[in-house]
Structure formats: structure tokens, C-alpha cells
ROKETI-533104 format. One line per 4 residues: their letters; for each residue x, y, z of C-alpha. Coordinates in pm, 1 decimal, m for minus. Layout:
REM residues N
A) X,Y,Z  ...
REM end
This chain:
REM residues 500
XXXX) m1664.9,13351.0,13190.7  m1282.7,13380.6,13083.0  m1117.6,13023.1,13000.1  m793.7,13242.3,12845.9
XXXX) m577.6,13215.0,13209.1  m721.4,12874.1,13261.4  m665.6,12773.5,12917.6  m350.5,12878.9,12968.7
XXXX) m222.5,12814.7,13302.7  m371.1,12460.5,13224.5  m165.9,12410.1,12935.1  170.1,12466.9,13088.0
XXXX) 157.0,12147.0,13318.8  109.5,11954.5,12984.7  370.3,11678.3,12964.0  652.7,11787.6,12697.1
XXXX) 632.2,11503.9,12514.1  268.4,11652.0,12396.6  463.9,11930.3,12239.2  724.7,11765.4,12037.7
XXXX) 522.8,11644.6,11739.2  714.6,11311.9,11709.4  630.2,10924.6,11618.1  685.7,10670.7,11900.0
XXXX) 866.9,10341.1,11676.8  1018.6,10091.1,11832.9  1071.5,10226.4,12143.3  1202.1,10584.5,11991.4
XXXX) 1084.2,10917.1,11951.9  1114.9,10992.3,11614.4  1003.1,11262.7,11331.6  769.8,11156.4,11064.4
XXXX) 964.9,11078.6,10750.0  814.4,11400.9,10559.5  944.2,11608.0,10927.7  584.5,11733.7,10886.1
XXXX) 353.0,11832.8,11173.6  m25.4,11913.6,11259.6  m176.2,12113.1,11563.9  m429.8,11918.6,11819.0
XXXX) m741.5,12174.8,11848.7  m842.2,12261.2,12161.2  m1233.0,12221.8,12098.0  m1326.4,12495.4,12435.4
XXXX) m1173.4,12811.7,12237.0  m1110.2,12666.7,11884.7  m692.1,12726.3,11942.5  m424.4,12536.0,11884.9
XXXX) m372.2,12299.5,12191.7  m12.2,12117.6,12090.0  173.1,11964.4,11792.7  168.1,11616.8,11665.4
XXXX) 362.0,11434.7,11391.6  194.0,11422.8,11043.7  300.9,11045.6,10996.4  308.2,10923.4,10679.0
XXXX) 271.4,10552.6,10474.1  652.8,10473.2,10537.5  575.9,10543.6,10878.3  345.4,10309.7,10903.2
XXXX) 542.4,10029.1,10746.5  865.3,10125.0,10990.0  627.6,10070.8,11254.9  486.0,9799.6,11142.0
XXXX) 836.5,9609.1,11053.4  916.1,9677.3,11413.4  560.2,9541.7,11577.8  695.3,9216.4,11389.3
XXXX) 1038.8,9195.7,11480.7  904.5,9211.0,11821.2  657.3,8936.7,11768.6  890.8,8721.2,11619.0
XXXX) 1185.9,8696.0,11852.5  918.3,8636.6,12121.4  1040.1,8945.5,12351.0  684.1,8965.6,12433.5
XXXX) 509.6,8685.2,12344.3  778.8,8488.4,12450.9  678.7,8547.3,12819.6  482.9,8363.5,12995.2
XXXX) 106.5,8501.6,13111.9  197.8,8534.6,13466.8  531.4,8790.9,13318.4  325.5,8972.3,13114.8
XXXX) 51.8,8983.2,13382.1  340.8,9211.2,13606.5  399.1,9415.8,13371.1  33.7,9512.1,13312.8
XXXX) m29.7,9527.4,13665.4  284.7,9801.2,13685.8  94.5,9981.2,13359.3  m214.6,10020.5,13576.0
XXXX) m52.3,10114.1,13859.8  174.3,10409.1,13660.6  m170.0,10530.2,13513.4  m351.2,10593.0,13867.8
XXXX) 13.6,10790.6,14013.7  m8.3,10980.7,13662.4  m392.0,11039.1,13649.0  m347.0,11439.3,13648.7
XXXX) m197.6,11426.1,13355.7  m366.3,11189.9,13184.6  m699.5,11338.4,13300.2  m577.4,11685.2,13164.3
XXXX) m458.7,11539.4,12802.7  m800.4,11379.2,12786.3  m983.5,11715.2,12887.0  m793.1,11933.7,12706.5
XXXX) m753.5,11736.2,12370.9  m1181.3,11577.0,12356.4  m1333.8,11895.1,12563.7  m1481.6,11684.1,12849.0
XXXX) m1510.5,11769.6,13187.3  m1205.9,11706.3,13400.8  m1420.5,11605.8,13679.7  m1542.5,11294.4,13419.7
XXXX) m1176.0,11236.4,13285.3  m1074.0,11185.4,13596.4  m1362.7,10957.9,13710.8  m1443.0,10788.1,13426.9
XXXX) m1192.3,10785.0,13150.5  m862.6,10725.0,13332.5  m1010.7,10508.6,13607.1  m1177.5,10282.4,13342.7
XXXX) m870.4,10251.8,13105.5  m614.6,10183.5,13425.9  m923.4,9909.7,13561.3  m890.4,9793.1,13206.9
XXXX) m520.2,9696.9,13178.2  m613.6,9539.8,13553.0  m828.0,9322.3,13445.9  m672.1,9160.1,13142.4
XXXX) m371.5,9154.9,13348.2  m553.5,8879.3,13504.1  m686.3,8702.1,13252.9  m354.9,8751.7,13093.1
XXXX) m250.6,8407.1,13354.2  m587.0,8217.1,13202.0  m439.1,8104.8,12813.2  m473.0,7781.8,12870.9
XXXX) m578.9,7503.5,12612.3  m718.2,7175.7,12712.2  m639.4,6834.3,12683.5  m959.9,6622.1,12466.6
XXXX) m1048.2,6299.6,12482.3  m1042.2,6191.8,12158.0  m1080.2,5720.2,12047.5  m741.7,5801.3,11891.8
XXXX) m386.0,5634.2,11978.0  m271.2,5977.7,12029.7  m228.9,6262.3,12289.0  m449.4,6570.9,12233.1
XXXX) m456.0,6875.2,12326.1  m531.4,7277.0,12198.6  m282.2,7597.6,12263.0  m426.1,7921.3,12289.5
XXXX) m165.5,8149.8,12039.2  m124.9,8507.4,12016.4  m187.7,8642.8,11661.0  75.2,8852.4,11592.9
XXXX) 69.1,9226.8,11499.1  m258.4,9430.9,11602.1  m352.4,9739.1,11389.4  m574.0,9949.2,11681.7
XXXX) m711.7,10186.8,11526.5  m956.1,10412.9,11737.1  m1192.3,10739.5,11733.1  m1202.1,11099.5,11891.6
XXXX) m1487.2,11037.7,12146.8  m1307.7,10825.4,12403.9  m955.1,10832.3,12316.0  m756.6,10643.4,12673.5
XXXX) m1098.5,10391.7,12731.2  m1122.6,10280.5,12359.0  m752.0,10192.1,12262.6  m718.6,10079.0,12638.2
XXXX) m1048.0,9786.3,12536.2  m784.8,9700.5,12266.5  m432.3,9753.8,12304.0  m460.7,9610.7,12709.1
XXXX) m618.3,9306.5,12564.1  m408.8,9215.7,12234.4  m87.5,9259.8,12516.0  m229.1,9051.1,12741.6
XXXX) m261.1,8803.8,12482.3  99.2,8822.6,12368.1  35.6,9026.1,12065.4  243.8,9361.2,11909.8
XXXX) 52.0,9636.6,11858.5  103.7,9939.8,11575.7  m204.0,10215.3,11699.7  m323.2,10457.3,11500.1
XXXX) m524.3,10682.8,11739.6  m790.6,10926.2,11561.2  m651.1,11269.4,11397.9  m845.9,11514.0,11631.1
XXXX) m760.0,11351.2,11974.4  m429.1,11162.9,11976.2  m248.3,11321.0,12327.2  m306.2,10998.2,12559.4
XXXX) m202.6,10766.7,12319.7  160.4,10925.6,12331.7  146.6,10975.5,12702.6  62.5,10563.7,12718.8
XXXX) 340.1,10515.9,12522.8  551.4,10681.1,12821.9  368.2,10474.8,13076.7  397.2,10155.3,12886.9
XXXX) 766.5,10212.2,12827.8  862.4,10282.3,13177.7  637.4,9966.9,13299.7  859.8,9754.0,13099.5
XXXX) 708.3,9669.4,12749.9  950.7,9556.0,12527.1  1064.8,9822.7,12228.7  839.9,9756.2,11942.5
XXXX) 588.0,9639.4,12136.1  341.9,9945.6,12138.1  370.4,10220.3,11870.8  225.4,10495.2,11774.9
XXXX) 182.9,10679.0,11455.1  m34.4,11002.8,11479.1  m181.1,11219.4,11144.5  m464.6,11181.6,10903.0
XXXX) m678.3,10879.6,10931.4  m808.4,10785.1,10606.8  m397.4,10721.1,10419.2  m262.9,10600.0,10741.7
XXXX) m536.9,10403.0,10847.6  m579.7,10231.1,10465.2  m254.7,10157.6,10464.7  m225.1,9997.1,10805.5
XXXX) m540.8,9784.1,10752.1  m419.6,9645.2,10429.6  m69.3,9583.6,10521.7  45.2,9213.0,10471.5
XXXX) 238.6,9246.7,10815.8  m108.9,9308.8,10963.2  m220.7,8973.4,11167.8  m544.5,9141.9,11309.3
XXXX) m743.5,9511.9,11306.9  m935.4,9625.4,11570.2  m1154.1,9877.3,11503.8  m1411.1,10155.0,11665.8
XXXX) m1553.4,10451.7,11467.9  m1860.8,10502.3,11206.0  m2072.3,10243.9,11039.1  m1943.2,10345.3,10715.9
XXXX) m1553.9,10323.4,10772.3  m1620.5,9993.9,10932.9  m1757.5,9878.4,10634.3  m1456.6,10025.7,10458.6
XXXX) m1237.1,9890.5,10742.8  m1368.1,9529.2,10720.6  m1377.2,9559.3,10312.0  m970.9,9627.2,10294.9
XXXX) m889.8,9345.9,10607.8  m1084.4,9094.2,10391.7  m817.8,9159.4,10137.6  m571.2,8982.5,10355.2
XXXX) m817.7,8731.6,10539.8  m758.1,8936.9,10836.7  m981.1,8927.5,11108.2  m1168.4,9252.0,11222.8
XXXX) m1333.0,9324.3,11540.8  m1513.9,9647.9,11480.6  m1740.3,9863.1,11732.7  m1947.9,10103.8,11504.9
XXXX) m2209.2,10348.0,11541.4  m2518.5,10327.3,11753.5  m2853.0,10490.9,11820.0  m2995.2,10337.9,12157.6
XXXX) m3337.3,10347.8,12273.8  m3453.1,10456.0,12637.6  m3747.0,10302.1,12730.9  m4010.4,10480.6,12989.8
XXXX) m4270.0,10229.9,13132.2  m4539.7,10452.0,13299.3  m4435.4,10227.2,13619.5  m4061.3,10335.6,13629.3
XXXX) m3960.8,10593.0,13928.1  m3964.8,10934.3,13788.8  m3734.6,11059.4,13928.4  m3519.5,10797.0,13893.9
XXXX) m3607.4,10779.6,13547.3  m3539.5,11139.6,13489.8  m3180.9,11128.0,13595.7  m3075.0,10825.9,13382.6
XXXX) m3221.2,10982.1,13070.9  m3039.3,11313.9,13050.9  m2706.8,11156.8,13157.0  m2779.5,10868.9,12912.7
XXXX) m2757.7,11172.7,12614.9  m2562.1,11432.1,12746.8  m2249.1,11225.6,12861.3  m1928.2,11329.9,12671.5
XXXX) m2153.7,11593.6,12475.5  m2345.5,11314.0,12367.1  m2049.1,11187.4,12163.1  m2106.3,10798.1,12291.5
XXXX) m2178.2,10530.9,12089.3  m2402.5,10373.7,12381.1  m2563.6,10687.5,12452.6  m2939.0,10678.0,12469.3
XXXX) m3017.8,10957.9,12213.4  m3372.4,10807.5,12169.5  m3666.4,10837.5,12448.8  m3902.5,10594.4,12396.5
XXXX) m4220.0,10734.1,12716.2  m4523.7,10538.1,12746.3  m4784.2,10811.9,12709.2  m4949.3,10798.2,13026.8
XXXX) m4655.2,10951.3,13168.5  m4549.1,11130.4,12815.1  m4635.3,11524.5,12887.8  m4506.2,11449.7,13244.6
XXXX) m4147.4,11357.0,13121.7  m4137.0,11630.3,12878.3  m4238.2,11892.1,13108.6  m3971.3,11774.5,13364.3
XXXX) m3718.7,11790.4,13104.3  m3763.3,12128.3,12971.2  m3722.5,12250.1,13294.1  m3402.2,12014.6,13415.7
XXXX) m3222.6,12009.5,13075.8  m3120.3,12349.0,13060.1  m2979.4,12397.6,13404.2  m2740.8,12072.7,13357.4
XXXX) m2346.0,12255.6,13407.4  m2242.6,12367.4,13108.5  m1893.8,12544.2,12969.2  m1518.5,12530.5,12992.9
XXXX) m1424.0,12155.3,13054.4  m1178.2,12254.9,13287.7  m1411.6,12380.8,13572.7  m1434.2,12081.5,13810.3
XXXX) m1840.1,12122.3,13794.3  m1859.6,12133.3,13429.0  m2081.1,11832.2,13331.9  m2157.9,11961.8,12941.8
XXXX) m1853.3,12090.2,12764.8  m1791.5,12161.0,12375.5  m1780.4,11914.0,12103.0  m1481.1,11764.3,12013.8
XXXX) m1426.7,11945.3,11657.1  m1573.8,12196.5,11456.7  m1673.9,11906.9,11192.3  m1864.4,11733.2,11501.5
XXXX) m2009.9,12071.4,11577.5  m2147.0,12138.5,11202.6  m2291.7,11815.9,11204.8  m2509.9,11847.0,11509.8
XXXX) m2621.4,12199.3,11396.1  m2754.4,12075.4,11052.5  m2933.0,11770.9,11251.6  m3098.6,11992.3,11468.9
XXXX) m3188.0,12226.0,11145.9  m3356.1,11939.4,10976.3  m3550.8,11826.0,11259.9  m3681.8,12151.8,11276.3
XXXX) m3769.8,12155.3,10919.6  m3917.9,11827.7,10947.4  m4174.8,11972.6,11242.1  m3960.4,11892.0,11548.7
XXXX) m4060.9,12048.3,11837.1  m3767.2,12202.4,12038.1  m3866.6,12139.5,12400.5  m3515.9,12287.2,12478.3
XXXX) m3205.7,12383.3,12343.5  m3168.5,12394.2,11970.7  m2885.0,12627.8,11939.0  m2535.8,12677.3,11969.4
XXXX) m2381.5,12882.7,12249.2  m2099.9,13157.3,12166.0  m1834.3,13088.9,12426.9  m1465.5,13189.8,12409.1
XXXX) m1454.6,13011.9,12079.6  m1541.7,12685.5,12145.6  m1753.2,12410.4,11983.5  m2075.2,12446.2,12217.9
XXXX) m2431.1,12285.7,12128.4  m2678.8,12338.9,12362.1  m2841.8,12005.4,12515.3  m3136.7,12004.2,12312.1
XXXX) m3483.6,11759.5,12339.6  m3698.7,11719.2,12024.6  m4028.3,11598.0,12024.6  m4313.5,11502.6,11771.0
XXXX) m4099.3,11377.1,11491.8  m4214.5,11084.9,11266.1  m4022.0,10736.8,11328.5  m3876.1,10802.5,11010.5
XXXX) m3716.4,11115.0,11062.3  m3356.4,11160.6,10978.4  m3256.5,11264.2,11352.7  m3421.7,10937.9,11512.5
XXXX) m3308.0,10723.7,11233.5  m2936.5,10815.3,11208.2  m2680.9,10898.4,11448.5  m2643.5,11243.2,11541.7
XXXX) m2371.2,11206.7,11793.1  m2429.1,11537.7,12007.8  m2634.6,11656.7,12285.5  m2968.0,11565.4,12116.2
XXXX) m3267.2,11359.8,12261.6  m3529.7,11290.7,12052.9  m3860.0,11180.9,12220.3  m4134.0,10950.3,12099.7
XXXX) m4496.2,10834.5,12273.1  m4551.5,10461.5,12274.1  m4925.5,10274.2,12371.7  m4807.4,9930.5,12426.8
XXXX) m4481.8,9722.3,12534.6  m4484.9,9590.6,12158.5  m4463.8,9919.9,12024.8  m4193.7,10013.7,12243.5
XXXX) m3986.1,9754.6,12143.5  m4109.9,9774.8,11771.2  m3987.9,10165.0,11796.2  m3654.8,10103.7,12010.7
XXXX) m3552.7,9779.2,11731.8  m3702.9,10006.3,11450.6  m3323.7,10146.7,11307.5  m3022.0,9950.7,11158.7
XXXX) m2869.6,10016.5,11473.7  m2772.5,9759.6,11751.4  m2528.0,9880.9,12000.0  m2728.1,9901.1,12305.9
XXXX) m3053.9,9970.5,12453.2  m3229.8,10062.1,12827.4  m3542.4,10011.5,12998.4  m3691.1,10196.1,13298.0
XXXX) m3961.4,9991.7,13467.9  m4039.3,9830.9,13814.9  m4100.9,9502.7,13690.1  m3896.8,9218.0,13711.8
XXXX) m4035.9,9061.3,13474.4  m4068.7,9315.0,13231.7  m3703.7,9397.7,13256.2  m3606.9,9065.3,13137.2
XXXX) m3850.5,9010.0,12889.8  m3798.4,9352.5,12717.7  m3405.0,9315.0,12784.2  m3483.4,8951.7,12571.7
XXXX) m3651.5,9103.3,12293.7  m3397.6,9427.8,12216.0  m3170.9,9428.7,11961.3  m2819.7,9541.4,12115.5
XXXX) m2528.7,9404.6,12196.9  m2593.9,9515.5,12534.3  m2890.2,9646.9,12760.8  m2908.4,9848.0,13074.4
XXXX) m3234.2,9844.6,13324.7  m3297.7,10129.4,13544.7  m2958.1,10294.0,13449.0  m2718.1,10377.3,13171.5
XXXX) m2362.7,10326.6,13095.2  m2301.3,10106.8,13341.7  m1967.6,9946.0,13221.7  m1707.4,9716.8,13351.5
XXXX) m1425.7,9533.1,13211.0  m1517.9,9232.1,13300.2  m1872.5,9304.5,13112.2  m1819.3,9244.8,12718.3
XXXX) m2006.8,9484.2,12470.9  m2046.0,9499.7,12126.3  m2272.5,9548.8,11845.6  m2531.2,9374.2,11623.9
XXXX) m2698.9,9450.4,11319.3  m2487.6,9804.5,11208.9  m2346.4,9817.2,11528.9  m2076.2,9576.0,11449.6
XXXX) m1901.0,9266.1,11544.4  m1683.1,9081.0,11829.5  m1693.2,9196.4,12204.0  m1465.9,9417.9,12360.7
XXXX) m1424.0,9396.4,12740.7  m1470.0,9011.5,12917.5  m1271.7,8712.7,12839.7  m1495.7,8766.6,12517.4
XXXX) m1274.1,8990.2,12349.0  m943.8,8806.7,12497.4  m1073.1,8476.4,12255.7  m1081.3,8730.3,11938.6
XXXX) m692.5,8821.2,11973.1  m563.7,8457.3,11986.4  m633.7,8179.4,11782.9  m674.0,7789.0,11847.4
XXXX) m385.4,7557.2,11764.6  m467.1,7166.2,11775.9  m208.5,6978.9,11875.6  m217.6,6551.1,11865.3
XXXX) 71.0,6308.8,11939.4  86.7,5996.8,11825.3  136.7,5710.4,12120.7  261.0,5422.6,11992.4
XXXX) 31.9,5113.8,12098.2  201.2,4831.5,12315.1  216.0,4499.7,12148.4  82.5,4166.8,12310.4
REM end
């Protein structure tokens, strides 16, 4: 296979603005102050893919300053729900007539297949700004009745100025859960998208401009994540940070908000559990678990990298998948019947390698995979399934983030969920049964911030998610997260009482 010409003939119908390695601040393109620049990987042949400002700390105040200019003279959150709603609506709308190229950034810039860019990641992001569109015309307080000689009533307030600051995996779905939602809500937002993939959040900087969002409204300051990112969190101008990545930055997130008293919604690492009842539809079955870990080259934080199979049917599920596994499409992103590509960076890829190394060492048994595959370059793990490792094994207990399944035998429906709730993890969690009422008492007794029976990844924006345990706080998605990016005001007026 030759990607070169694609590569190539793919890259020329990249928008400019991909190119110019600039800041978007207050409504301007703009160098970073140190004029320096980085290049955007391409993770299929290991190449430079464009150029990107190398922001820097006085970047992120200049943003910043201009998020809260915008806030305060009410440009934005000035409007009522119903204006802002149009202007949403119009954001959606500009996504689906520019899906090509936002499909292609997304592609090009994470290595996943076009085919699933343009069915999954634009098509959720543009449903995304939709939908809070909507609920964008639903702010509304309430009068209480209260014994005293007074009118009362609450306001639902905007906060002020968002720090979104997301990760490499999902670049357009994961700032769209955030930056669509603290909008709708009236909010500025400063985004700081992740160092490896930051191409859509530029081109949504377009699209929101020529919507109609205010200057200052939405900006963007690209280059290295752990000064910028500090610096944003911590900054007094900072109303609220919303935040997806590891377990451990979260921590480090939350730890620097709390400086401030700032409130953090953070979606962190996960390590779901697929359950196999020996009743579930094999077939069925079968499909939903190697699309549950192989999606986006496994790099999803509610992918189901752990198969719980109730041994009756154990051997069964095993042999199927060392047989289906390695004949799942695999290679250059850009081939419409790709459904595997590369990892998104070479750090991603060296992590996965030495996971798969020390399951090996530990006595995994490699059912498939468990290699790397030399092509053009790129950052290619092959979808691998590991069996016979001890619950305590490094590559069930922590997330590997990669093509990797790990498989486990379980005797009893107590077991199962013993084994699925057995890691600090909490994200989500899946069962595969035929019995209603196994489905919800299982789904009762998971720990995860959301569970899926008889399927995986089955997301909508109207459907919050979010973690527990390690896994995070606050919802994203639903009218959930909408009540995390405004706060309450209480509001009572005195009526003076008529005398007799």
C-alpha cells in the first residue's frame, strides 16, 4: 500500500488557515507573542501534517482579558436564549455544509478513519451545538413560595469565562460537549485544545465566527499543554475549567482550580468492563465487543478494553475472536473502508507496545495481535486480545488506551460484577445478556457513570455521561451538564403589607 499520493493529494484541500500557525484572540488571527511555531504530526506516516502557533503564558492572559471583556459588556451573554439559540442553530448548520473539511482535519490530524470522522465525529459535534441550541431557550428560574412578605424567585446566570481544555482522542466531539454548552449558557470561552491534535479547533473558530459569535467570544490558543494549560487553570480571570484527559492531570487540574474556588468538571480516564452472560446472542455479542475496543484505535475513554465471558461460553468467544480480530480493516485512515488506523502519536504508540510487553511477561496469552505493523511510517498497533492474566495485572488494572482487549472467565453474576467494579475506574460499563431482568439489575449494581446493554457507545446529546470513582466528576451531554456552567441567583422582594 502507498499513502504518499494520498497523503499528499489529501493534504492540499486542507483549509489554509491549518497552515498559518497563528492564535485566534478576540476575533483575530494573530502570531504567538514569542512568533514561535510547532508542526501537527500526521500519525499514518510519522510527517509533518501542518503548522500551529507555539502560544505562550501572555497568550493566554491576552486571551483571557478578551473572553472577559466579552463577558462583561454582555455582547454574548447579554442576549437572550432564544438569540443565542440562532446563532447555534447557524453553527450546526455551517458544520454539516463544511463536513469534508472538518472530517479531513479530524482524519488527518488523530489518524481515524474518514469513513468514522465523517459519521461519527462531525455528525455528533454539529448534533451537539443542536441540541444545546435548544436548551439554550430553557434558563429559566422559578418563582417559590416562600411565608415571607416578599416576592421570590431564582435566575439561572452564566458564569463567566470557561477554560476548555481538551485531549487528542476526540478533538471536534470533546470541546464541542463543552464549548456548545458553556455558549449556550451565555458564557466566554478561552480553549486550549491538546498539543498533538489541535486542527478542528481552529477550523471551529472559522465556523463560529462566520455564524455570528461575538469577537472574544471563542478563542483559541494552541502549543504545549502542561505551561499553557497551568496557567489557564489558575488564572484569576478563570470563572470555570472544564476538563477531559488522564486521571492524573485531573487531579492536577482540579488541585490548581481549587486555588481559585473554581469549579471543575473533569472527564478522566476509564477502563470499562464487557460483560458476556452465556445467554447473550453470539453473534451479536461478538460484534459489540471488538468495536467496543477497537474504535478510534482503542483511544476512548468508554471503550470496553475489558471482556468479562461467563465460562460456559469462554473458549467459544475466544476462538471466534482470534479468527474475526485480525481481519477487522486496517491501515491508512484515509481509505473510506479503513476501520483500524494508527495511533494518534508516537508517545501513544510506545505506551501500548510496553503494555502489551508486560502482559506478556506477566503470562498473557496473545490470542491475536501483539505487535506493531511497519506501514509507511505510521503509528500502527495491531488489535491485539490477551487472555489468562491475573485480575491484578497491570494491563487489566490500568488504562492502556490502544487496541488491546484483555479477557477474563467469570462463574457467577457476582463475580462478574465483582471483576467489572474491581479497578479505580468508573467511566462506563456493558452487559450482553437476554434478560430483562438481568440487564437492569447488573446495569444497578456497576460502577460507571454510564452503562450500555447489548451494545456499546451508544451516545447522544441529550444522554449525560460522566465518571465516578477515578473517572471523574459532573456530566457532560443532557441538561446535566447545562446546570454545571451557570449558577443559581436568589432573588426576594420585599412587598410592603397593606395596613387595616
Amino acid at each position: 500500500m502507498n499513502t504518499d499520493k494520498t497523503t499528499t493529494k489529501t493534504l492540499q484541500t486542507l483549509p489554509k488557515i491549518l497552515t498559518t500557525g497563528r492564535l485566534y484572540i478576540n476575533g483575530q488571527w494573530q502570531d504567538a507573542t514569542g512568533e514561535r511555531t510547532t508542526d501537527v504530526i500526521n500519525p499514518a506516516t510519522g510527517q509533518s501534517l501542518a503548522t500551529v502557533a507555539a502560544g505562550t503564558v501572555e497568550d493566554i492572559d491576552l486571551a483571557v482579558q478578551a473572553a472577559q471583556q466579552a463577558f462583561e459588556d454582555g455582547r454574548w451573554s447579554g442576549l437572550s436564549g432564544r438569540q443565542r439559540s440562532r446563532i447555534l442553530n447557524q453553527v450546526s448548520q455551517i458544520m454539516r455544509e463544511r463536513e469534508d473539511e472538518l472530517a479531513l482535519a479530524e482524519s488527518l490530524d488523530v489518524g481515524k478513519p474518514i469513513t468514522l470522522a465523517h459519521a461519527v465525529d462531525v455528525a455528533t459535534a454539529a448534533d451537539q451545538y443542536e441540541y444545546t441550541a435548544a436548551i439554550a431557550q430553557q434558563l429559566d428560574g422559578s418563582v417559590r413560595e416562600t411565608p415571607l412578605a416578599a416576592h421570590a424567585y431564582t435566575r439561572r446566570e452564566p458564569l463567566g469565562v470557561v477554560a476548555a481544555i481538551t485531549p487528542f482522542n476526540f478533538p471536534l466531539i470533546l470541546s464541542s460537549t463543552k464549548i456548545a454548552t458553556a455558549l449556550a449558557a451565555g458564557n466566554t470561552v478561552v480553549h486550549k485544545p491538546a498539543a498533538d491534535t489541535p486542527l478542528s479547533a481552529l477550523l471551529m473558530a472559522e465556523i463560529l465566527t462566520e455564524a455570528g459569535v461575538p469577537d472574544g467570544v471563542y478563542n483559541v490558543v494552541t502549543g504545549p499543554g502542561s505551561s499553557l494549560g497551568d496557567h489557564l487553570v489558575r488564572h484569576s480571570g478563570i470563572h470555570k475549567v472544564a476538563f477531559t484527559g488522564s486521571t492524573e492531570v485531573g487531579a492536577h487540574v482540579a488541585s490548581l482550580a481549587g486555588l481559585n474556588l473554581r469549579p471543575v468538571t473533569a472527564e478522566l480516564g476509564g477502563n470499562a468492563a464487557n460483560i458476556v452472560f452465556a445467554d447473550a446472542d453470539v453473534d451479536k455479542a461478538i460484534e459489540t465487543i471488538i468495536s467496543a475496543f477497537v474504535f478510534n484505535a482503542g483511544q476512548f475513554c468508554m471503550g470496553g478494553p475489558r471482556l468479562l465471558v461467563e465460562r460456559p461460553v469462554y473458549d467459544t468467544i475466544l476462538e471466534i475472536l482470534s479468527q474475526a480480530v485480525p481481519n477487522v480493516p486496517f491501515g491508512d485512515p484515509t481509505n473510506p473502508e479503513t476501520v483500524v488506523g494508527p495511533l494518534a502519536s508516537q508517545k501513544q504508540f510506545d505506551k501500548v507496545s510496553q503494555h502489551v510487553e508486560a502482559a506478556r511477561a506477566a503470562g498473557g496469552r496473545m490470542v491475536c495481535g501483539g505487535e506493531p505493523l511497519d506501514l509507511d511510517g505510521g503509528f500502527y498497533y495491531k488489535p491485539t486480545v490477551i487472555a489468562d492474566l491475573p485480575p491484578d495485572a497491570a494491563a487489566i488494572q490500568e488504562e492502556i488506551f490502544g487496541p488491546v482487549l484483555t479477557v477474563q472467565p467469570f462463574d457467577t453474576e457476582h463475580q462478574a460484577i465483582e471483576l467489572a467494579n474491581g479497578t479505580e475506574y468508573g467511566l462506563a460499563a456493558g452487559l450482553q445478556t437476554t434478560s430483562i431482568s438481568r440487564a437492569h439489575r447488573v446495569s444497578a449494581a456497576l460502577e460507571a457513570g454510564i452503562v450500555w446493554v447489548n451494545g456499546w457507545a451508544q451516545l447522544d446529546p441529550a444522554m449525560p455521561f460522566g465518571g465516578v470513582k477515578n473517572s471523574g466528576w459532573g456530566r457532560e451531554y443532557g441538561p446535566e451538564a447545562l446546570e454545571s456552567y451557570t449558577r443559581t441567583k436568589s432573588v426576594i422582594i420585599s412587598i410592603d403589607q397593606e395596613q387595616s
